[in-house]
C-alpha positions, 0 to 999 in steps of 0.5 A: 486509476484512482488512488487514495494516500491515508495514515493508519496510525497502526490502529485495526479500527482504522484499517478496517474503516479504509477496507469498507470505504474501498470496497464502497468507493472503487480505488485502485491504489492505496498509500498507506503509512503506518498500516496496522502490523503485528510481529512486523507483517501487515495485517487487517488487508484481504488477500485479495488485495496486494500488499507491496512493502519492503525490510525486515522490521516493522513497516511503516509505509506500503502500497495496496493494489486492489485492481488485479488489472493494474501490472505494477512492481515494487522497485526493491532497490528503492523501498525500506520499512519507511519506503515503498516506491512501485512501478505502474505499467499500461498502454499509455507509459510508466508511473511511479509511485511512492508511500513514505514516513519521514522519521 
């Protein structure tokens, strides 16, 4: 499983650099912090992909999935709009991973 962990910096122009990397260079899981949102939803991603955060208000941490493969879930009870922790099921056992702002 490959993953890559950047900072948006809550630019579109960042966001849409990452989406062409990933689509060039397969990457399975992406931390991002502080994705670009508007009216505090994540936008810039394709549907394709899936995009795990948790709150209300604006977020800024989250989890992409872009390999349908992957069986994950975001542990609720441990994300927030700063937080977002997801569990990785396969054969081999669990992981955990987590994207996180420090404010």
């Amino acid at each position: 499983m490959k993953c890559l962990q950047t900072n948006l910096q809550d630019s579109q122009v960042a966001t849409n650099n990452l989406m062409k990397i990933i689509d060039e260079d397969v990457t399975d899981v992406l931390c991002i912090q502080e994705p670009y949102v508007i009216h505090n939803k994540i936008v810039g991603i394709p549907r394709k992909h899936k995009v795990l955060a948790s709150g209300e208000g604006r977020h800024r941490a989250a989890i992409v999935v872009t390999n349908n493969q992957i069986d994950s879930i975001l542990i609720r009870q441990l994300s927030d709009e700063d937080t977002a922790i997801l569990e990785v099921v396969n054969n081999k056992g669990k992981i955990f991973i987590a994207s996180m702002i420090l404010t």
